[in-house]
C-alpha positions in Angstrom: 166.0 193.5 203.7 163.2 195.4 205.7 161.0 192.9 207.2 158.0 195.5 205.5 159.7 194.3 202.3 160.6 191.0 202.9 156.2 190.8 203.5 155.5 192.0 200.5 158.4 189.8 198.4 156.4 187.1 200.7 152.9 188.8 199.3 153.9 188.8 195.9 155.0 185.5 196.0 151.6 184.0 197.2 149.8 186.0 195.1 151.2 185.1 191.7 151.7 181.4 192.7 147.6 181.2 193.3 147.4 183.2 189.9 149.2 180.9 188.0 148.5 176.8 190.1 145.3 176.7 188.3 144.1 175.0 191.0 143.2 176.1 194.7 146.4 176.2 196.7 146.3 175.1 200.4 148.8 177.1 203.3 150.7 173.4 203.1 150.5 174.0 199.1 152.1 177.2 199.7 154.7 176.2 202.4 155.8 173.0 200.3 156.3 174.7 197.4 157.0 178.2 196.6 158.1 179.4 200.1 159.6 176.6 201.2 162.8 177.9 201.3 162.0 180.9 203.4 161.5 180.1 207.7 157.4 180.5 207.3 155.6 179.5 209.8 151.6 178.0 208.5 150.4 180.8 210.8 152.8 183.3 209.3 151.8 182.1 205.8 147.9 182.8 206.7 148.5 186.4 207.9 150.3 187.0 204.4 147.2 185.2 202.8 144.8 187.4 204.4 147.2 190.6 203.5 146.7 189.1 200.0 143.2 189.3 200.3 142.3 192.9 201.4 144.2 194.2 198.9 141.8 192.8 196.3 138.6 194.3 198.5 136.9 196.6 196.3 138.3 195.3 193.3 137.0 193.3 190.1 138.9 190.0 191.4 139.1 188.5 194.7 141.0 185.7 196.9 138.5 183.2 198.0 138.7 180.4 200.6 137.6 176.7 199.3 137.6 173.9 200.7 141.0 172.8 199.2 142.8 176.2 199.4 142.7 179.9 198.0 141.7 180.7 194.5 141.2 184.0 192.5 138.1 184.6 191.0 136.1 187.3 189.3 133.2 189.2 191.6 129.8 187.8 191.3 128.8 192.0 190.6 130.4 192.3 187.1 129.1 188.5 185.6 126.9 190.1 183.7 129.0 191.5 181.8 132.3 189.1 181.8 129.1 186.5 180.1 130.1 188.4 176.6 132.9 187.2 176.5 132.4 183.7 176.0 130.0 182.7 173.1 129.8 179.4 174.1 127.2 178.3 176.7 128.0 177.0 179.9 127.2 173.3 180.7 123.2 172.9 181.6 122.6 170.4 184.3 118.9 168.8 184.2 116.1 169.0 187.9 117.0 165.1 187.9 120.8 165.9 188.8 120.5 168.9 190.8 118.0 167.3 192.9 119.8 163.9 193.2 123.1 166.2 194.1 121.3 168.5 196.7 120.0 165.5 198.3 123.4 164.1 198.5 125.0 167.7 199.7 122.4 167.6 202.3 121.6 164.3 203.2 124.7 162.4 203.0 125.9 159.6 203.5 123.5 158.4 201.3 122.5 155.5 199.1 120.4 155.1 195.8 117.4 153.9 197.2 117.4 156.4 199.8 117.7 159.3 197.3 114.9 157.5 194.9 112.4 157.1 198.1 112.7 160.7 198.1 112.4 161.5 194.7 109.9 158.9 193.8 111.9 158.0 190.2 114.9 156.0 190.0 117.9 157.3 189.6 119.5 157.1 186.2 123.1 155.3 186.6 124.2 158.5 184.0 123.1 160.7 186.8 126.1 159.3 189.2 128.1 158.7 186.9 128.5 162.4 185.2 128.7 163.5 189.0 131.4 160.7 189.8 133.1 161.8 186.4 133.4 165.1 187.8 134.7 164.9 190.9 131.7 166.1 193.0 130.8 162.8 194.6 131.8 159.5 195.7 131.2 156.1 197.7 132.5 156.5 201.2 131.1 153.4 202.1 128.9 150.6 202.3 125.4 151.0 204.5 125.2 147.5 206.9 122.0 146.2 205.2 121.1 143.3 203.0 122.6 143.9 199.8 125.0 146.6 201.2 124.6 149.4 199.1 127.2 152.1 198.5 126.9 155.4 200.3 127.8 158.5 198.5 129.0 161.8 199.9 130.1 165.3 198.2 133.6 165.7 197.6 136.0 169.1 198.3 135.7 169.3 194.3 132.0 170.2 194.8 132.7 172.4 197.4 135.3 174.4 194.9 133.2 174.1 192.2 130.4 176.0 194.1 132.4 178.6 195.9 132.2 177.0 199.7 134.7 176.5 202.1 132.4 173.9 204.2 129.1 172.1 204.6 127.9 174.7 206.6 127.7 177.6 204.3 125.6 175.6 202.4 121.9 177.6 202.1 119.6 176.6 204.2 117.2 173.9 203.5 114.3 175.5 203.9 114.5 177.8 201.3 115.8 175.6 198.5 114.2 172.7 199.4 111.2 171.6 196.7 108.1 170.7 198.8 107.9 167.7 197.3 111.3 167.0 199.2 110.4 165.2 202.6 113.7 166.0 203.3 113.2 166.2 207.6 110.8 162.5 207.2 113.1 159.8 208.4 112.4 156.6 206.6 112.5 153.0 208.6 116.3 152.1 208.5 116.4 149.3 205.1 112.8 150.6 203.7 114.3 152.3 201.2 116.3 149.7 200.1 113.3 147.1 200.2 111.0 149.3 197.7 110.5 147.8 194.3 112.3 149.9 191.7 110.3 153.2 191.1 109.3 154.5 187.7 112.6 155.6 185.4 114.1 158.7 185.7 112.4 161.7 183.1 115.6 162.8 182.9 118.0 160.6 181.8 117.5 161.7 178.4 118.7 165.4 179.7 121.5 163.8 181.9 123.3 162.2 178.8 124.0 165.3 177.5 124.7 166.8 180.2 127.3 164.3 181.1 129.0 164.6 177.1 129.0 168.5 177.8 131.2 167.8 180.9 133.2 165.5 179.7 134.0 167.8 176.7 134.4 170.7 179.3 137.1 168.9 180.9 
């Protein structure tokens, strides 16, 4: 066989495996599993990726890079349209989740009193745990204070489920930031941690439904 058509078995291969995984799928993914028994090298496997990809440009669909592989996905032109075909609405998140989650995205490693010393409201446990329950954060460790609270950090789930590859392509914070977010003040190191518990979260209420919506969603 040509090696021209031995790329584009190679192509075709790639491209209906990421169709159908369901999931992002990684150069290793690809390697390990559908071409592995073809003499690919990970380098060899990208340049058929990226062959992949241009043949999409222009189109409806595309091949995006996340954070834990290559996924198709509709253009952000035509969702105007593509919203009628699904009568059901999607999942509403309340301003206390976002805003705990950007602080996280942004600020992390982070702890819950940190995050409430920002916010000025303590943060409702359903808050972390719809956002634990959904793969976009977790506890990376333990800040050396008294008490030793857990730090949380974003997860490659959140960077899927947003459409980044990295951190970095993150907006930035200037121009999504609140201005009641002091994000750039730096607090004293355990103050945050030493502040009696704030006033309750307004949106707890919002966040419990928000949390059954996901979990139905799932």
């Amino acid at each position: 066989m040509a090696q021209s058509n031995k790329n584009k078995h190679y192509c075709q291969i790639i491209e209906a495996a990421i169709f159908a995984a369901g999931k992002p799928l990684s150069i290793d993914d690809l390697k390990a599993s559908v071409l592995s028994e073809f003499k690919l090298s990970l380098s060899a496997i990208r340049n058929l990726v990226r062959e992949v990809q241009q043949s999409y440009e222009g189109r409806g669909i595309e091949l995006v890079t996340l954070a834990s592989g290559y996924r198709f996905q509709t253009i952000a032109d035509v969702s105007p349209w593509l919203s009628h075909l699904w009568t059901e609405k999607a999942p509403r998140y309340s301003r206390a989740m976002l805003e705990t989650l950007s602080l996280i995205a942004y600020k992390q490693p982070i702890t819950r009193g940190e995050i409430e010393q920002v916010r000025g409201v303590a943060v409702s446990s359903n808050i972390i745990r719809a956002m634990q329950e959904r793969g976009w954060i977790k506890v990376v460790g333990h800040k050396e204070i008294p008490g030793r609270p857990a730090l949380f950090a974003t997860t490659p789930a959140f960077l899927d489920y947003f459409g980044l590859e990295s951190l970095d392509q993150l907006p930035q914070l200037e121009t999504v930031a609140p201005t009641t977010f002091e994000l750039g003040v730096q607090q004293p190191e355990n103050q945050a941690e030493k502040e009696t518990t704030p006033q309750s979260d307004s949106g707890e209420s919002d966040v419990r439904e928000t949390s059954k919506s996901i979990s139905e969603s799932r």
